[in-house]
TORKOL-4160 file (C-alpha; in steps of 0.2 Angstrom, whole numbers, padded with zeros to 4 digits, m for minus):
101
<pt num="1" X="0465" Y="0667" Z="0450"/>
<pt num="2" X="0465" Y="0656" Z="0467"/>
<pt num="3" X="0457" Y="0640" Z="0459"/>
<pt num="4" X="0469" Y="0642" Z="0444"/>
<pt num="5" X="0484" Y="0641" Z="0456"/>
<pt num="6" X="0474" Y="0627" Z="0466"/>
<pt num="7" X="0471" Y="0617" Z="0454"/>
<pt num="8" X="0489" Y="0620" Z="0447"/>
<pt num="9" X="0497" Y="0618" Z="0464"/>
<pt num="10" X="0487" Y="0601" Z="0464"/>
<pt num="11" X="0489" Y="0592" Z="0448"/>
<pt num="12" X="0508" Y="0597" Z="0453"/>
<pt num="13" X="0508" Y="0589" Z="0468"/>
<pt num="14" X="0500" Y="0574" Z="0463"/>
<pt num="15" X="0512" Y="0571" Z="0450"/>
<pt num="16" X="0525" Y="0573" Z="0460"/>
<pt num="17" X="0521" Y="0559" Z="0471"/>
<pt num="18" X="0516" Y="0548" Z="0457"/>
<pt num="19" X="0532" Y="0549" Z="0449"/>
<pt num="20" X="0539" Y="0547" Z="0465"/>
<pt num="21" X="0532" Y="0531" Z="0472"/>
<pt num="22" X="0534" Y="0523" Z="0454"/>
<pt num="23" X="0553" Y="0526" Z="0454"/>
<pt num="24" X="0555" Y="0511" Z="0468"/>
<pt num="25" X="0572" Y="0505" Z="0464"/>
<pt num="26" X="0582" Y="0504" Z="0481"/>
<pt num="27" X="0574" Y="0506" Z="0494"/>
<pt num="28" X="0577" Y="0525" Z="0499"/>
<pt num="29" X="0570" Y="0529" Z="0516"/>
<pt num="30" X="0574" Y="0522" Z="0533"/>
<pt num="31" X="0554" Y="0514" Z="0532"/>
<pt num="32" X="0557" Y="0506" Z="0518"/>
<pt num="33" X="0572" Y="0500" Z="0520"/>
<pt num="34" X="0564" Y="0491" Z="0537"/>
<pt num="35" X="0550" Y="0485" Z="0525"/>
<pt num="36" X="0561" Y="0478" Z="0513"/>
<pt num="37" X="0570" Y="0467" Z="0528"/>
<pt num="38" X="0556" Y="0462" Z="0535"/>
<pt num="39" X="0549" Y="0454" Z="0519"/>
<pt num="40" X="0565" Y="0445" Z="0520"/>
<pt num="41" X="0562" Y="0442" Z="0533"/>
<pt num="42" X="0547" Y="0431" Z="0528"/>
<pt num="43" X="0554" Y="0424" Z="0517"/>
<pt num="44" X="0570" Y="0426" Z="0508"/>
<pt num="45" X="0571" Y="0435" Z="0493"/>
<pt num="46" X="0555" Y="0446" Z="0494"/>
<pt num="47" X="0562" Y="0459" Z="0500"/>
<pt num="48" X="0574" Y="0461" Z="0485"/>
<pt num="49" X="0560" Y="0457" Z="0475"/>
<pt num="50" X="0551" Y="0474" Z="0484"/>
<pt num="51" X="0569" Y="0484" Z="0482"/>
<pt num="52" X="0566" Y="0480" Z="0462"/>
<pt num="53" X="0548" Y="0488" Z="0461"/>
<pt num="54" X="0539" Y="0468" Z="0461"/>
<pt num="55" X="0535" Y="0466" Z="0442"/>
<pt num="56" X="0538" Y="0452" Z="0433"/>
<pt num="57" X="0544" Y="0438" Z="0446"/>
<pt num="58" X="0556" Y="0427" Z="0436"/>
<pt num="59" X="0566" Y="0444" Z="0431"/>
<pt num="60" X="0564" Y="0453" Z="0447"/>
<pt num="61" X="0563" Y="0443" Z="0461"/>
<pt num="62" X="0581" Y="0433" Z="0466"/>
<pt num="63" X="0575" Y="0414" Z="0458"/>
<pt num="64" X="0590" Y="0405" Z="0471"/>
<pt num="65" X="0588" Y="0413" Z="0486"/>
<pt num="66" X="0569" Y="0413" Z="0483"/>
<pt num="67" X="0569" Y="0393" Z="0477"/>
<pt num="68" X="0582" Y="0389" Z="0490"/>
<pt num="69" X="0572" Y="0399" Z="0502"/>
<pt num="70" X="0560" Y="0384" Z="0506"/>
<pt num="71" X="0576" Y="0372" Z="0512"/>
<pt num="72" X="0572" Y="0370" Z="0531"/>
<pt num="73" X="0588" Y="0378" Z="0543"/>
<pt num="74" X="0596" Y="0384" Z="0528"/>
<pt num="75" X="0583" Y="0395" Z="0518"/>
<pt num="76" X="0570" Y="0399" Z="0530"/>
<pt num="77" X="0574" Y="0400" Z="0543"/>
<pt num="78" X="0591" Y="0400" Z="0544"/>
<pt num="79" X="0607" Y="0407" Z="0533"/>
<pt num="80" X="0597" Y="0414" Z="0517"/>
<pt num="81" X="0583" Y="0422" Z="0527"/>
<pt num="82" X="0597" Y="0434" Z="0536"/>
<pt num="83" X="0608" Y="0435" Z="0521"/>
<pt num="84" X="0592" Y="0442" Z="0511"/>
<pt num="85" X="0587" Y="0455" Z="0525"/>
<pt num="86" X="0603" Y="0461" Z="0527"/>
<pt num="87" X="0604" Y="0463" Z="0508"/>
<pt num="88" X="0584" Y="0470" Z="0506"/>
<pt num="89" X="0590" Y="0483" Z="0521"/>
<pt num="90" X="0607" Y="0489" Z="0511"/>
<pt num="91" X="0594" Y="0490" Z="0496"/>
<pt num="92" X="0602" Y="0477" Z="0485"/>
<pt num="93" X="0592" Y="0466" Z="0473"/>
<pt num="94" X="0608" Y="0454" Z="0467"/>
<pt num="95" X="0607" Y="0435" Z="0471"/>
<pt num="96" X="0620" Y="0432" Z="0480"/>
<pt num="97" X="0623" Y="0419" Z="0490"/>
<pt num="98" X="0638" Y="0423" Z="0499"/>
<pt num="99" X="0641" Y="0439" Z="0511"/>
<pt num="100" X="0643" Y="0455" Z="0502"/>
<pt num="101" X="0659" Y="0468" Z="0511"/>
């Protein structure tokens, strides 16, 4: 009876955190939310391209902040690398390029 309800309580918990981890839309915990910024930080766009759970690239990851990314003083660093961590923290993927409210 005891190895039937731990291998139960087991299989139920590793289920769990599977499903859990593979849902990665917006970033959801304060960590994450750090993560996802600090990839931006790197280089803009990656951290939206984290906040849509990676994947394909050209459908996940933000194409102009991510191309325009490599303009010196404007893309990194500069204006898009702030305005895509700022974005990755607040859990956004969009591709703005203008401030969000």
């Amino acid at each position: 009876m005891r190895m039937g309800t731990l291998i139960v309580l087991v299989v139920g918990v590793t289920l769990g955190l599977a499903t859990a981890s593979s849902a990665h839309s917006p970033a959801r915990t304060l960590g994450e939310r750090r993560k996802a910024a600090w990839l931006s930080v790197g280089h803009p766009g990656l951290g939206e391209y984290y906040n849509a759970g990676w994947g394909d690239f050209f459908e996940n990851c933000p194409q102009k902040k991510f191309w325009l990314g490599l303009i010196p003083f404007y893309g990194w660093p500069g204006y898009l690398q702030v305005l895509s961590a700022i974005d990755a923290y607040h859990g956004r993927t969009s591709d703005n390029l203008q401030p969000l409210d």
